[in-house]
N, C-alpha and C positions, 0 to 999 in steps of 0.2 A: 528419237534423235533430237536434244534439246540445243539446237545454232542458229542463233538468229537471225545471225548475219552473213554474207559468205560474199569473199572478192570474186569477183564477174569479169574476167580477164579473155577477148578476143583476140588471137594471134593473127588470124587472117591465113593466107593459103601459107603453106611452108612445104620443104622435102621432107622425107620420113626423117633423115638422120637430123634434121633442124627440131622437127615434129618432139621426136623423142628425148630430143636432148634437152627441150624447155622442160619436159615433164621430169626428167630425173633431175634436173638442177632447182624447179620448184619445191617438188619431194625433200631431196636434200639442204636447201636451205629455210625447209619450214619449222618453227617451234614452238616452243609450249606458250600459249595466249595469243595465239597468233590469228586469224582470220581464215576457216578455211578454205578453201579453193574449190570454185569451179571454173574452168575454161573450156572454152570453145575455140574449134581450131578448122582449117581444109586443109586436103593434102593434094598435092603432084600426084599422077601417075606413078606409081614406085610398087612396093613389095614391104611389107613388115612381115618377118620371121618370129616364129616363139621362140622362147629364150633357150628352150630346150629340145627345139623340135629336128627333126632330122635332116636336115634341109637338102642335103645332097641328093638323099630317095627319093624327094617330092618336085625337085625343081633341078634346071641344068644350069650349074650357077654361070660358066665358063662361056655359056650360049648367052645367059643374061646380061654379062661381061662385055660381049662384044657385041650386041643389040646396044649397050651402054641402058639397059634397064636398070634401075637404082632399086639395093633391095636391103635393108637393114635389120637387123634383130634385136628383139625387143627384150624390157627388162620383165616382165610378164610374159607365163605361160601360152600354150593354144600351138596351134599350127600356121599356114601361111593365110595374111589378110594381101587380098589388094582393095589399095586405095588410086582415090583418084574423081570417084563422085561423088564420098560421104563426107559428111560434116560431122564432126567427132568431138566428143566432150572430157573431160579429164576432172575427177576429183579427187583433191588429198585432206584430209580431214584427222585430228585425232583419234586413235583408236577407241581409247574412253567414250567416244561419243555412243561405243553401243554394248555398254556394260550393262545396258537394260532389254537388248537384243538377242545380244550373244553374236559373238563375229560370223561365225558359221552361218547366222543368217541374213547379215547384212548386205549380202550379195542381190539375195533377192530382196531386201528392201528397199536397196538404194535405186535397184532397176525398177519401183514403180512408177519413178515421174516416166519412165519410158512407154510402159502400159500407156499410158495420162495421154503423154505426146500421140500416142498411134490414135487413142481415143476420140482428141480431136481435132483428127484428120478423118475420122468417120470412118476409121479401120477398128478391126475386133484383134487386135493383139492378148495373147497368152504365153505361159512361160508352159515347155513343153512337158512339161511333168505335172502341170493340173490337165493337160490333154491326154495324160497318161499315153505320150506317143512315145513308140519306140527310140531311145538315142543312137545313132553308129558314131565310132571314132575315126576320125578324119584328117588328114592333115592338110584337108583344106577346106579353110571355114567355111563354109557353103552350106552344108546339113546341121541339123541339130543333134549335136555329140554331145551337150552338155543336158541336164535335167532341168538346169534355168534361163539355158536360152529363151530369147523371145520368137515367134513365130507367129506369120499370119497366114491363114490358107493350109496349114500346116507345114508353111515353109521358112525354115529358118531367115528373118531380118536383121542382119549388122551382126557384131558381134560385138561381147562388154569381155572384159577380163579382169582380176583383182587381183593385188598382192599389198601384203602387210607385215610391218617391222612390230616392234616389241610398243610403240609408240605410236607411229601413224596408219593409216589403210589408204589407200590407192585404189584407185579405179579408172579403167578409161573406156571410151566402146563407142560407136558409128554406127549414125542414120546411112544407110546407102539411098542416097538422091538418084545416081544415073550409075552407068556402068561407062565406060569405051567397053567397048567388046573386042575391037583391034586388036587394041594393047593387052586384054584379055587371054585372047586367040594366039598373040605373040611369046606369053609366058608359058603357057601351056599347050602351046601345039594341039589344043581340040576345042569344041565348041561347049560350054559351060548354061547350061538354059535353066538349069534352074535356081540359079540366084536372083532373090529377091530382090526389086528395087524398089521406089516409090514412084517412080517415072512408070515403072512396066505395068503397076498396079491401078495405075490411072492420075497420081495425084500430083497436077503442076502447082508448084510453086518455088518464088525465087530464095535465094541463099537468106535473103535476109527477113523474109517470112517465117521461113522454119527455124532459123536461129531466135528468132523472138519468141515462136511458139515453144521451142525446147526448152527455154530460159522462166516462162512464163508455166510450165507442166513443173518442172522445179518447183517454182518457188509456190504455187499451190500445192504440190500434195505434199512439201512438208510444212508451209506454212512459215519461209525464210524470205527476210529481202536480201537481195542482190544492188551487189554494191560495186558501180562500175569502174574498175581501172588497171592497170597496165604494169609488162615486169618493170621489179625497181631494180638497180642498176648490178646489186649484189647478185641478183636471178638472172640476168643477162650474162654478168662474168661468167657466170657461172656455167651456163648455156652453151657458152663461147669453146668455155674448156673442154667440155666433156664432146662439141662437136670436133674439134680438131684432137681430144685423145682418143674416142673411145669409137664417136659412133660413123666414122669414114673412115674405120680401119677394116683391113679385112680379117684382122686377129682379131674381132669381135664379132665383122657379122659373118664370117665362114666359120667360129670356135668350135659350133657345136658337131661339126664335123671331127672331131679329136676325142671325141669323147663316148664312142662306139665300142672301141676295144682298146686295148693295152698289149701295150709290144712283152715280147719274152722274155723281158728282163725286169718286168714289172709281177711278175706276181709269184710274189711270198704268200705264203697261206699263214692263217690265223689258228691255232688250233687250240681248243679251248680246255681240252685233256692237261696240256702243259701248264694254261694260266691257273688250272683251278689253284695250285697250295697259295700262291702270291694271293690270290684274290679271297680267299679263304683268313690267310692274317690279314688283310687289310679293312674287312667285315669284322674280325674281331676288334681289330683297332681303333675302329670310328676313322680311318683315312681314307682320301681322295685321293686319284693318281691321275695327271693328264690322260699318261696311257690310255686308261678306260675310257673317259670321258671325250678325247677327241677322237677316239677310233682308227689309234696309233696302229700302221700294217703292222710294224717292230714285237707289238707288247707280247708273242711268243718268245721268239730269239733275248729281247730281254728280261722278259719273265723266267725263261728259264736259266738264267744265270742272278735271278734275284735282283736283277736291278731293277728301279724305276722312277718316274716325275713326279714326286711328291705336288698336286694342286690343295692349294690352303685359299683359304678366305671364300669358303662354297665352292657350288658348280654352275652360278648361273651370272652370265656375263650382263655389262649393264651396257655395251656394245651389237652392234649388229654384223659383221664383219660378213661378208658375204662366201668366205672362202673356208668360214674355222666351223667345225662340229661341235664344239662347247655350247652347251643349252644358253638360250638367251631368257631374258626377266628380271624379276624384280626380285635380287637375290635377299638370302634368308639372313637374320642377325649372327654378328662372328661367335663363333664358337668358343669358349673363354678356355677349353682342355684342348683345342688344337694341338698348338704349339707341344704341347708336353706329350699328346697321344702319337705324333711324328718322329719327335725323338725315341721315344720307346720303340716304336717300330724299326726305327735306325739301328737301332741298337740290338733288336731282336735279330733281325738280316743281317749282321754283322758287317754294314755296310761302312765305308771309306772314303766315299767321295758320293755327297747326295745334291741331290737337284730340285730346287724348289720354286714352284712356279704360282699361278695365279688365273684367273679369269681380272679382267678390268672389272675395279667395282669405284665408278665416278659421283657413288651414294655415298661413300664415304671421305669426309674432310679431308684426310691424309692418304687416301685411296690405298690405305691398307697398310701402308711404312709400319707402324709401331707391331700390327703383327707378325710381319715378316722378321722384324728385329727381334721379337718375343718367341720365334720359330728359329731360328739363329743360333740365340742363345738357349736356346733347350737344348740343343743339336750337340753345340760345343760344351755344356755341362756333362752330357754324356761320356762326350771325350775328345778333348780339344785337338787331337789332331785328325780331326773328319773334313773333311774338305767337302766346305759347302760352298755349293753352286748356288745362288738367286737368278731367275729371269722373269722380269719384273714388268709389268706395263708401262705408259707411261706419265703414270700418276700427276696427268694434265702438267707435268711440267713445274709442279710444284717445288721449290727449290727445298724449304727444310722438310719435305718429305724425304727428297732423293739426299737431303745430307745426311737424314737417317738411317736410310738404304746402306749410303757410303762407308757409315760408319757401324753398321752394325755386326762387324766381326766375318761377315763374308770374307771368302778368297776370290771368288770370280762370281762379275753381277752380269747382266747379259739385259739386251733388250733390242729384239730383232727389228728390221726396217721392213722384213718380208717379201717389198716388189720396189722395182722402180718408182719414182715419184709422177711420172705418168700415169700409171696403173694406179693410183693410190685408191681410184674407188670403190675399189673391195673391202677397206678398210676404215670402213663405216665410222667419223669420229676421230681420224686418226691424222695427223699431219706427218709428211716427209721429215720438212725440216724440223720440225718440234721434238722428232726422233733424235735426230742426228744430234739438238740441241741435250739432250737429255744425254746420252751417251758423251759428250765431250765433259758436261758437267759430273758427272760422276767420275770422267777420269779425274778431273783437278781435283775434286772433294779429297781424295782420296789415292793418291799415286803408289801405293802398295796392292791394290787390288787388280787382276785382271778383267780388259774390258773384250764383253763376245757379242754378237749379233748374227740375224741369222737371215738368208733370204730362202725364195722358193723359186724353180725357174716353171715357165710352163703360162703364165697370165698372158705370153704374149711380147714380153720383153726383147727389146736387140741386143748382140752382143757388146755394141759400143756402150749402153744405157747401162749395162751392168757392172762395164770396168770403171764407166766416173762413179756410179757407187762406191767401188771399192776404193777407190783413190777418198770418196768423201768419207768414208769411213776409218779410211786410215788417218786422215787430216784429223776424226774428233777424238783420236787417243782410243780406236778400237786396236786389241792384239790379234783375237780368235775369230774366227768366222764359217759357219756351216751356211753349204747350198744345198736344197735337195729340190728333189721332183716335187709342186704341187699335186696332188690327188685328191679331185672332188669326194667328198664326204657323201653326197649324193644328188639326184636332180632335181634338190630344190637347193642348191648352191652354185656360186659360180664353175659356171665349166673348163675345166681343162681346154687350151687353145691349141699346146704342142706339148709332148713325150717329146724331151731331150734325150739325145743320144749318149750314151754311158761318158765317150770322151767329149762331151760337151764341158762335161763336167770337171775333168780330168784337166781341160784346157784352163776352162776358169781359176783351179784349184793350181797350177804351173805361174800361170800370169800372176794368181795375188800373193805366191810367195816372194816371186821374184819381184812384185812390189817392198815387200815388207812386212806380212805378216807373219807373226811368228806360228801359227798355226793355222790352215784350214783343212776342215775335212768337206769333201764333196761329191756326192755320189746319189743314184735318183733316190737311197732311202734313207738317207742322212736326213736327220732333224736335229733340232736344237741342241738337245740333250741326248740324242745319239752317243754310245760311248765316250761318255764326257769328259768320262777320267782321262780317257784320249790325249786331251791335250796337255793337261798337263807336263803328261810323261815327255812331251819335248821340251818343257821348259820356256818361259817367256824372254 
């Protein structure tokens, strides 16, 4: 790990939801050249959840509720931590910093100043897979479930977690100094004896000894100075937001409770008998298709009538979106026979009305416009009466990219808002407004083209939050508008909050006609390009 330097930021005590919210608004506003982070934190008495963990089997939220015990879920894995005596560290650092490691092992690198730290306090700390001890899985951090926990005595100490984007790594994890055992006692209804503390172990010292010694194991075993100061005011808004959106709602820290099973009306089967001919021409063709690539339920039902989502310009997004299955990285150079290998396939399908989409590629100056225009017009050389769809990212809002867009012989360009502008942090990169703004400008470029967008219900959204949507969407010159069910991709994605009920949908899709749209389709498996030709047939 070559950083020399790294900001030394103490928050001082906090609640979990306070806790965690500094750490996802550091994370998100950190960038490239940037200084990276360590901090140090304490917590309230409270409850952090894993992000994926089952929380209803392990705890009685309802009981916790009206104890008025504070218990929030975290953006990283594990099961349930309580806080309340540990003094807890947070680091975000580029990921390149361990291009010479390899990520996979950076977990247990970066936990050596923890070794360091136990060392001198005159304990014998190990990770428990050089103990060669057995691990159990747990959902409650207490034992050693992981192969890199630390343990003294052979009993699991604190616990660290990681998660990492295409760009940064994250880490956070706790010394446990003391317990309550009350408060303890209260969440669990039974007596917990073997969790380790540093109080039980024998070793006194105050808050601000061990924070110098944890800060001071840092900075010798990788051989960084620390450099002390405090959030800037960007980190705090920041902080602010995500506490009042995300992390004192109970549509975040009860979500993971939704995501166990799926009601009856949720499952379409996949069946791959049917996709073979479509994915068969589409290997011979050199083509992409969302379908495959996001993990479309649909791509049977449209596969076997030959339809699908043409994705151009790769398959690897330059976006982190916390909710989409498009691979993320550092995508590959455009393909110069796209365009023309698309059209052929149009043309092979005998298709009518196609649909072409994209992964965000913010690598490129135009973020893609000129091959979309160059996928366009192959289409329409074909035979210019194919009604082609674009949905488009939003090519950072660059104006003569989206006049290119506007003008490149499209009938309908689309560029979904996907959630509420509350919810917006799943959408890694991505502004509300700068949506909304994109979508209005491509109506004016171009007032002969139809405009579509798309949302997903399920993140957690209210009914109200969804109709000024559609009212703001009709204000920027949108016509068409699909809703469908979000469904997590899997559990290392955001989770599913609520499965709307079939006339959820029915309701919303009544309401935004009788606002003014001249089309919406909505139903939990409507997507974007869901029977697209669809709308047309009503006419704008």
């Amino acid at each position: 790990m070559n950083l020399k330097s790294w900001r030394l930021i103490y928050t001082g005590y906090g609640t979990a939801e306070h806790n965690l919210a500094i750490d996802e608004a550091l994370l998100n506003n950190f960038k490239e050249g940037d200084l990276p982070i360590f901090r140090l934190y304490r917590w309230k008495p409270s409850l952090s959840l894993g992000r994926f963990s089952n929380v209803r089997e392990t705890l009685d939220l309802e009981r916790l509720d009206n104890l008025n015990i504070s218990y929030v879920r975290r953006m990283t894995g594990g099961g349930v931590l309580v806080h309340g005596g540990d003094l807890s560290y947070s680091l975000i650092l580029p990921r390149e910093s361990f291009k010479d490691v390899g990520v996979k092992k950076s977990y247990r690198y970066l936990c050596k100043f923890l070794i360091e730290f136990y060392k001198r306090l005159g304990l014998s700390a190990s990770f428990a897979y050089d103990l060669k001890l057995d691990v159990s899985k747990s959902d409650i951090c207490m034992v050693a479930n992981e192969p890199y926990d630390i343990v003294i005595d052979g009993k699991k100490i604190g616990g660290n977690a990681q998660r990492y984007t295409s760009k940064t790594l994250f880490q956070h994890g706790s010394i446990p100094i003391s317990l309550d055992e009350i408060f303890l006692k209260e969440v669990f209804l039974k007596d917990l004896e073997d969790i380790s503390t540093l109080n039980k172990i024998g070793i006194k010292a105050t808050d601000k000894q061990l924070s110098q010694l944890l800060v001071e194991s840092f900075s010798q075993t990788f051989k960084v100075n620390m450099v002390s100061d405090t959030l800037r005011i960007e980190e705090q808004r920041s902080a602010d937001e995500l506490l009042e959106n995300k992390y004192t709602l109970k549509t975040w820290n009860q979500g993971a409770k939704h995501i166990t099973s799926k009601p009856q009306w949720l499952h379409k089967k996949i069946r791959p008998s049917i996709n073979a001919e479509l994915e068969s021409i589409f290997t011979d063709t050199h083509v992409n298709t969302v379908c495959q690539e996001a993990m479309c339920q649909n791509i049977s039902e449209c596969f076997s009538q030959k339809l699908a989502t043409f994705l151009i310009l790769g398959t690897l997004c330059t976006r982190t979106c916390s909710f989409c299955a498009v691979a993320k990285g550092k995508p590959m150079p455009l393909d110069i026979n796209e365009p023309e290998n698309v059209a052929q396939t149009v043309k092979r399908l005998g298709l009518q009305h196609v649909v072409i989409t994209s992964p965000t590629r913010d690598d490129l100056i135009d973020g893609g416009a000129e091959h979309f225009c160059r996928t366009v017009s192959a289409i329409k050389a074909v035979d210019d009466s194919i009604v082609v769809e674009l949905l488009i990212p939003d090519m950072r809002e660059n104006k003569e990219s989206l006049k290119l867009i506007a003008k490149s012989g499209a009938d309908i360009i689309g560029h979904n808002l996907e959630t509420v502008p509350r919810l917006y942090h799943v959408r890694k990169g991505s502004e509300y407004r700068r949506s909304l703004r994109v979508l209005k400008l491509l109506a004016s470029l171009n007032p002969d083209i139809a405009i579509k967008s798309g949302i997903m219900l399920g993140f957690g959204e209210r009914d109200e939050e969804v109709e000024t949507l559609m009212h703001e969407l009709l204000d920027a010159g949108c016509d068409y508008l699909s809703i469908g069910q979000f469904l997590s991709p899997s559990n290392n994605h955001t989770p599913v909050v609520e499965y709307s009920l079939p006339e959820r949908f029915e309701n919303f899709r009544n309401s935004g006609m009788n606002m003014g749209f001249a089309h919406i389709k909505s139903s939990p498996y409507t997507r974007s390009s869901y029977m697209a030709h669809e709308y047309l047939e009503v006419g704008v």
